[in-house]
C-alpha positions in Angstrom: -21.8 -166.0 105.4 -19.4 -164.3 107.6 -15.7 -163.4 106.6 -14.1 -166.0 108.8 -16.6 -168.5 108.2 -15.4 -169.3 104.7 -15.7 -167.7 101.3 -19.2 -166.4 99.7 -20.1 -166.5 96.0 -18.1 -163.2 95.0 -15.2 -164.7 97.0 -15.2 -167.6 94.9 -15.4 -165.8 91.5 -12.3 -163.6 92.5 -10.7 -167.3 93.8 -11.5 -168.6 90.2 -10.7 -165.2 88.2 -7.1 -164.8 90.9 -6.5 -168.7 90.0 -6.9 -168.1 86.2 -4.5 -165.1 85.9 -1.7 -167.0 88.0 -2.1 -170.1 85.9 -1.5 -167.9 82.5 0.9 -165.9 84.1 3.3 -169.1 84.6 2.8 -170.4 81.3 3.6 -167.0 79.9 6.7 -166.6 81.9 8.3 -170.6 82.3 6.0 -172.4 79.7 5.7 -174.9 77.9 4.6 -176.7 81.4 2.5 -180.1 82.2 0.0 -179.9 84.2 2.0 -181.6 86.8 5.1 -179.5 86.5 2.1 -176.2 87.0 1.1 -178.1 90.4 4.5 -178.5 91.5 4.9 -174.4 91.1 1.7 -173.0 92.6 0.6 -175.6 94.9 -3.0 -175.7 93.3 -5.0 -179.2 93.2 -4.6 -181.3 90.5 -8.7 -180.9 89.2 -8.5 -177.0 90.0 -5.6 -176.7 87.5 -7.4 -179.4 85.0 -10.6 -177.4 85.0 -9.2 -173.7 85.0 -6.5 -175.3 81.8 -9.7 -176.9 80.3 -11.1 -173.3 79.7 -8.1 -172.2 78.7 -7.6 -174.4 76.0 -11.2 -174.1 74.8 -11.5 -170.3 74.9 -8.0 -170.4 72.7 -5.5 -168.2 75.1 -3.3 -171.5 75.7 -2.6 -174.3 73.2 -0.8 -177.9 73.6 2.6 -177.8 72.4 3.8 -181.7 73.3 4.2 -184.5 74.9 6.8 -186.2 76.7 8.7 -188.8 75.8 11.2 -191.5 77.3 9.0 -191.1 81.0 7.9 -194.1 82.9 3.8 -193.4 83.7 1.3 -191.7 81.4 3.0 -188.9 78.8 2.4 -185.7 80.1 1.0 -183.1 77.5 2.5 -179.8 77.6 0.7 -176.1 77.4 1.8 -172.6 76.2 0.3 -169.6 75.8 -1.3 -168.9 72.4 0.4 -166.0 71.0 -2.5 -165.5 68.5 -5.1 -165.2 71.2 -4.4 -162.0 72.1 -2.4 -158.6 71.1 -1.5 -155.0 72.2 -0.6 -151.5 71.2 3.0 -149.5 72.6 3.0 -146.0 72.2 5.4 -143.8 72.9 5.1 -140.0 72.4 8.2 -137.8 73.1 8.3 -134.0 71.6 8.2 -134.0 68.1 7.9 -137.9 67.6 5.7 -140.6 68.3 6.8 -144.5 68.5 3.6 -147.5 68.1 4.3 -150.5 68.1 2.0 -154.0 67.5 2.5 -157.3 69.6 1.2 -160.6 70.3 0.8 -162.3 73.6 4.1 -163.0 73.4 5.3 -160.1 72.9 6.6 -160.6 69.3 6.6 -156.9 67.6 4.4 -157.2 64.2 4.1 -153.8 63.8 6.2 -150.9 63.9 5.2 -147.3 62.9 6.8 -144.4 63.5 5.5 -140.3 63.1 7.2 -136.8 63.6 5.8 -133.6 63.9 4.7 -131.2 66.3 3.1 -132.5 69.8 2.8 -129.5 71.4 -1.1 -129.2 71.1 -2.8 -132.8 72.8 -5.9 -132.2 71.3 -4.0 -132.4 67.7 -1.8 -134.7 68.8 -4.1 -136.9 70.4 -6.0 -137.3 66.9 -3.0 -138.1 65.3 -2.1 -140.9 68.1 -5.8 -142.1 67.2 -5.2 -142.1 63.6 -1.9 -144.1 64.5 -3.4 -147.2 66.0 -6.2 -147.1 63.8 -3.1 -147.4 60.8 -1.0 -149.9 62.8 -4.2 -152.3 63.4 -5.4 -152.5 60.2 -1.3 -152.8 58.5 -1.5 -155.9 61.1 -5.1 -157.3 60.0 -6.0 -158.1 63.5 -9.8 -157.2 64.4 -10.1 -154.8 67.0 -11.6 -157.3 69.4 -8.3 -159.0 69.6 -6.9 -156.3 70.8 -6.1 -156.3 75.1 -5.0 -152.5 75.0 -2.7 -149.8 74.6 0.2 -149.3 76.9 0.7 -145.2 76.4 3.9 -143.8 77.2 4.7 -140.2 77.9 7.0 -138.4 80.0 5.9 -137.3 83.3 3.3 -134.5 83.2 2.8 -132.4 86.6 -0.3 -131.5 87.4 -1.3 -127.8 88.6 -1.8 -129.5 92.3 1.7 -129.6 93.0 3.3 -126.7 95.5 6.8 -126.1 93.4 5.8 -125.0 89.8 8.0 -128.0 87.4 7.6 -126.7 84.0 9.0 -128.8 81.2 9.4 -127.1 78.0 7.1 -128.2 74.9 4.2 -129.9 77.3 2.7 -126.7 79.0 -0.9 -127.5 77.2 -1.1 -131.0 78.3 -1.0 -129.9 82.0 -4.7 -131.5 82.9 -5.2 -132.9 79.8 -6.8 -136.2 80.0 -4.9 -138.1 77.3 -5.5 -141.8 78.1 -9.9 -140.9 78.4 -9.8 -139.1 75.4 -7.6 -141.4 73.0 -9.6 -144.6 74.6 -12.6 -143.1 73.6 -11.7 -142.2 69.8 -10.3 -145.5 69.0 -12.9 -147.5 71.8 -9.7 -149.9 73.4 -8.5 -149.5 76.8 -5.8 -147.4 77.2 -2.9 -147.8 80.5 -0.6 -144.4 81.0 3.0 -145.0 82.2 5.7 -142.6 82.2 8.4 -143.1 79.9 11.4 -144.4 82.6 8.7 -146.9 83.8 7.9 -148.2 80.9 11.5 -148.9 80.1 12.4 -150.8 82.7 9.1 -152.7 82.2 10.8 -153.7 79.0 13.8 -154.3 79.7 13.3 -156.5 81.8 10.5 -158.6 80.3 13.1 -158.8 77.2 16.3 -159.9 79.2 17.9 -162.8 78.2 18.0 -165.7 80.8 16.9 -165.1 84.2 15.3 -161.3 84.6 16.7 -159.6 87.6 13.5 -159.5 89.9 15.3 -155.6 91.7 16.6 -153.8 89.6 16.4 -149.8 88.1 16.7 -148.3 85.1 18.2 -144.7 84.6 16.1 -143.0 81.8 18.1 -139.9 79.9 15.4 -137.8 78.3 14.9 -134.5 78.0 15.0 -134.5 82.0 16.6 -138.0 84.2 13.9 -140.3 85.4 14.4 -144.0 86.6 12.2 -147.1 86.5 12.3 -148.9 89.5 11.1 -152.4 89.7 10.7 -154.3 93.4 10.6 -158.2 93.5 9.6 -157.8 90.0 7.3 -155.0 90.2 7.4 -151.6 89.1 7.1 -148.9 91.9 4.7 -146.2 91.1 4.4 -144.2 94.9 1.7 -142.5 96.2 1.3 -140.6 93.1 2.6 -142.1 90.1 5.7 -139.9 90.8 8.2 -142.8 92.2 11.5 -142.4 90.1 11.5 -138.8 89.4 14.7 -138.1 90.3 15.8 -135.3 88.3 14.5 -133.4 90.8 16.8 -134.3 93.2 19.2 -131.6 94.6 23.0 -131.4 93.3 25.7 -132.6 95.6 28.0 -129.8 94.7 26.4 -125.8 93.2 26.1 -126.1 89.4 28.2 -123.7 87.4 26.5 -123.5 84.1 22.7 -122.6 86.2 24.6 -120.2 88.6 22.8 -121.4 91.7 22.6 -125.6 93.3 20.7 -126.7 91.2 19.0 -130.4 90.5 19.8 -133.6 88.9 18.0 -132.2 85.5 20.3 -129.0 85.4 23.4 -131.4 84.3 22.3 -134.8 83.1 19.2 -134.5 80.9 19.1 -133.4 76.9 18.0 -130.2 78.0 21.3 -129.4 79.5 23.0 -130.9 76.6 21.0 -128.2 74.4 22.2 -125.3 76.8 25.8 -126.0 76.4 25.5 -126.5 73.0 23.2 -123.2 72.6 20.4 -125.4 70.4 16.8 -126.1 70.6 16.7 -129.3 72.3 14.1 -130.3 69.6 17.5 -130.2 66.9 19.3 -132.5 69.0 18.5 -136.2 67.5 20.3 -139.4 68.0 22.0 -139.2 65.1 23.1 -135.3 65.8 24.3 -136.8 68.9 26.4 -139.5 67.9 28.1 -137.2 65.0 29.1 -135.0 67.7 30.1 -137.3 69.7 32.0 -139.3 67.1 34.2 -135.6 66.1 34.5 -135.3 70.2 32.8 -131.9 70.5 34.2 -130.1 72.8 31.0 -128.6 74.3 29.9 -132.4 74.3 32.9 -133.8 75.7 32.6 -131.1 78.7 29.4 -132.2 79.0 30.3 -135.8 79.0 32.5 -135.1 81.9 29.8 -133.5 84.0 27.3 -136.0 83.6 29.3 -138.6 84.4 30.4 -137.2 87.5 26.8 -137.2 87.7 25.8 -140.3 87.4 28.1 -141.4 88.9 26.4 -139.8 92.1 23.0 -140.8 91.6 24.3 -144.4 91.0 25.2 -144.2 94.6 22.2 -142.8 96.0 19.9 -145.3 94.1 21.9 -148.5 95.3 21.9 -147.3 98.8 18.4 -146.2 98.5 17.0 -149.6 96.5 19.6 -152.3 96.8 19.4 -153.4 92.8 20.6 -156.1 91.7 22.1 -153.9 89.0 21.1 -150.1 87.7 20.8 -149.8 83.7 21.1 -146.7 81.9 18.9 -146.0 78.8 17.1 -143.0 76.9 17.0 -140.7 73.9 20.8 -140.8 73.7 23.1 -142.8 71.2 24.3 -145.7 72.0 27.7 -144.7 71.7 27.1 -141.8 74.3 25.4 -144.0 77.0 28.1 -146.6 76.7 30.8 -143.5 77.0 28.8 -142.7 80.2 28.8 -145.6 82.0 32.9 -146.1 81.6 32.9 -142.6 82.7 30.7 -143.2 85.7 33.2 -146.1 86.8 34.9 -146.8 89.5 31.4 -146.2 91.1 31.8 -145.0 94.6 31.6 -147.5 97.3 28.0 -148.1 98.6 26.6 -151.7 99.6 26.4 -153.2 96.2 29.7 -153.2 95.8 30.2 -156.8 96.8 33.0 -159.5 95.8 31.0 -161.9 94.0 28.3 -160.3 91.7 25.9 -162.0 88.4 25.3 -158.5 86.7 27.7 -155.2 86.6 26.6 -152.8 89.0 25.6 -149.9 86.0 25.7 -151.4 82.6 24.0 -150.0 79.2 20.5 -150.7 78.8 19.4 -153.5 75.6 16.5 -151.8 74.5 17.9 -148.2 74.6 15.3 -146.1 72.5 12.9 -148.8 72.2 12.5 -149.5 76.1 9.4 -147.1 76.6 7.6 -148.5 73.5 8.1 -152.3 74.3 7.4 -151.3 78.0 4.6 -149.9 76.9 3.1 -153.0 74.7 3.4 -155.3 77.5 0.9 -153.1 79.9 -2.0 -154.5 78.6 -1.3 -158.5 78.3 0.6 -158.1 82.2 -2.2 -155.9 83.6 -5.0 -159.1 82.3 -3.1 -161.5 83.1 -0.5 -161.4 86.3 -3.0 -160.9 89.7 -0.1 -158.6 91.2 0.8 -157.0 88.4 -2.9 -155.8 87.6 -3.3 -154.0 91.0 -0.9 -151.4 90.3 -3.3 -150.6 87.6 -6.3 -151.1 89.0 -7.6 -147.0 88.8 -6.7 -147.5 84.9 -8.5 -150.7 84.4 -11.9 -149.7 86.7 -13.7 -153.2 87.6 -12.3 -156.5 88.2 -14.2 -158.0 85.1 -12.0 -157.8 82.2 -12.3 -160.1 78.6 -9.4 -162.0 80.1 -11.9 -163.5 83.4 -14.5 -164.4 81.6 -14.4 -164.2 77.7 
């Protein structure tokens, strides 16, 4: 059959498996729904949504949660996801510490483990990580098979392709290292790699209360800046994998305290945090942090006043770049520094976004804070099975069409 003539068998089965996803994907997001109230959204005929809810409920990833009552005509029964049918695996690994967390299709935490030592070898490391999820499943007594995934979160790792050598300190033996193959193959799940300001958005949005912003980006303060940005509800990943990096972006005024211009990294990131205070970066915790901060340190305070000069910079450069709805700032900072920050930062310079009327603060402090890249993380594998857009920014990760989700 020709392409224009109408769709062939493999057309169909995509249809089915496409139709399927989006289904799931609206009772995940907006359920409990009717069957009528799913018509209404997606425009799907009424026996295409009765058949494709039919397997559903049989194969045990959606369940009836009602009926309504006090409406003329027949009750209408109303479906939900089943949060049992299905559960994944967030890791996070940062230097020194690694974050897993278990969820259900819901994305209800059951499991929380947490590990520190040293990650500079990933062979090691990457046994440990195994050992991890092997731990975390079995503390949850869920079988392996109901297991979707692991989302696995790590900072951006450049590769030896790139022109401009990028070092970051405490990662040089992961250059090429093919962490997600080699962890997938120890424990036998699927494994999805995101970098860690990615991931956090991905969380914090999927865990904001009421109405998600659908643009929006998240400022991630590690041990360099990175942001998460997410388009109608997307994340943007680039060419590459490398959307968001911008530390790397050029200072709009020369940098004292590196002696020459410098980039975004040089003055908001951990590491230059650690240079002003002359200590590893690996001594610098949370709760070092938030001491200092809490006597006023006056190394800290000086660079408190930099970075918020800073920020407030980039704020303006990412809202005339992106247009957010708002910009959130989150990372491996206290929550007491971030929120110091963002006063700092204000009054924001003028740029587009600054309109009369506005639903969200133009740079507020991220919900999830340290736990953004981790809960980012879990929700890879339940979004990547079952939201049809979401999956295609995956789709080298995940390989073929056919996952458990299409056809289990």
């Amino acid at each position: 059959m020709s392409a224009t003539s109408g769709p062939d068998g493999a057309g169909q089965a995509y249809s089915r498996i496409y139709n399927r996803r989006l289904i799931f994907e609206l009772l995940h997001q907006a359920g409990p729904l009717s069957r009528v109230d799913i018509a209404e959204r997606i425009g799907l005929k009424p026996q295409t949504i009765s058949g494709i809810t039919r397997e559903l409920l049989n194969q045990g990833l959606i369940q009836e949660v009602g009926k309504s009552v006090g409406q003329r005509g027949q009750p209408q029964t109303y479906l939900a996801p089943n949060p049992e049918a299905g559960y994944s695996l967030g890791m996070h690994v940062d230097r020194g510490h690694i974050s897993i967390v278990l969820g259900d299709l819901l994305l209800n935490v059951t499991k929380r483990m947490e590990w520190d030592g040293d990650t500079t070898d990933p062979v090691q490391t990457t046994a440990v990580m195994a050992d991890l999820v092997e731990a975390a499943i079995t503390a949850g007594g869920i079988p392996k098979n109901r297991i979707w995934g692991i989302g696995l979160v790590l900072p951006t790792l450049n590769a030896d392709t790139y022109e401009a050598e990028m070092t970051m300190p405490g990662w040089d033996l992961w250059r090429g290292f093919d962490v997600a193959g080699t962890l997938g193959t120890q424990v036998a799940l699927p494994v999805l790699l995101e970098n860690d300001a990615t991931a956090a958005a991905v969380g914090e949005l999927f865990s904001h209360p009421g109405t998600a912003p659908r643009n929006a980006v998240l400022i991630y303060i590690g041990y360099g800046t990175g942001a998460g940005i997410v388009v109608d509800g997307m994340p943007m990943k680039g060419a590459r994998g490398n959307a968001g990096e911008l530390g790397l972006l050029p200072l709009p005024a020369p940098c004292a305290d590196t002696g020459g211009a410098g980039v975004i990294d040089d003055q908001l990131s951990l590491h230059a945090i650690a240079r002003l205070l002359q200590r590893p970066s690996e001594e610098l915790t949370p709760d070092m942090l938030g001491t200092l901060h809490a006597r006023r340190d006056s190394n800290l305070m000086r660079w408190m006043e930099t970075a918020a000069q800073t920020l407030r910079f980039l704020v303006a450069v990412v809202e005339t770049a992106f247009d957010p709805e708002t910009i959130f700032l989150g990372g491996v900072l206290p929550p007491s520094m971030l929120s110091a920050l963002v006063e700092r930062a204000y009054p924001l310079l003028p740029s587009l976004s600054a309109v009369r009327e506005r639903d969200l603060p133009r740079l507020v402090v991220a919900s999830l804070l340290a736990d953004g890249p981790v809960v980012g993380g879990m929700t890879l594998p339940i979004f990547v099975n079952t939201q049809p857009d979401f999956r295609h920014l995956y789709i080298r990760q995940v390989g073929s069409d056919e996952r458990p989700f299409d056809h289990r």
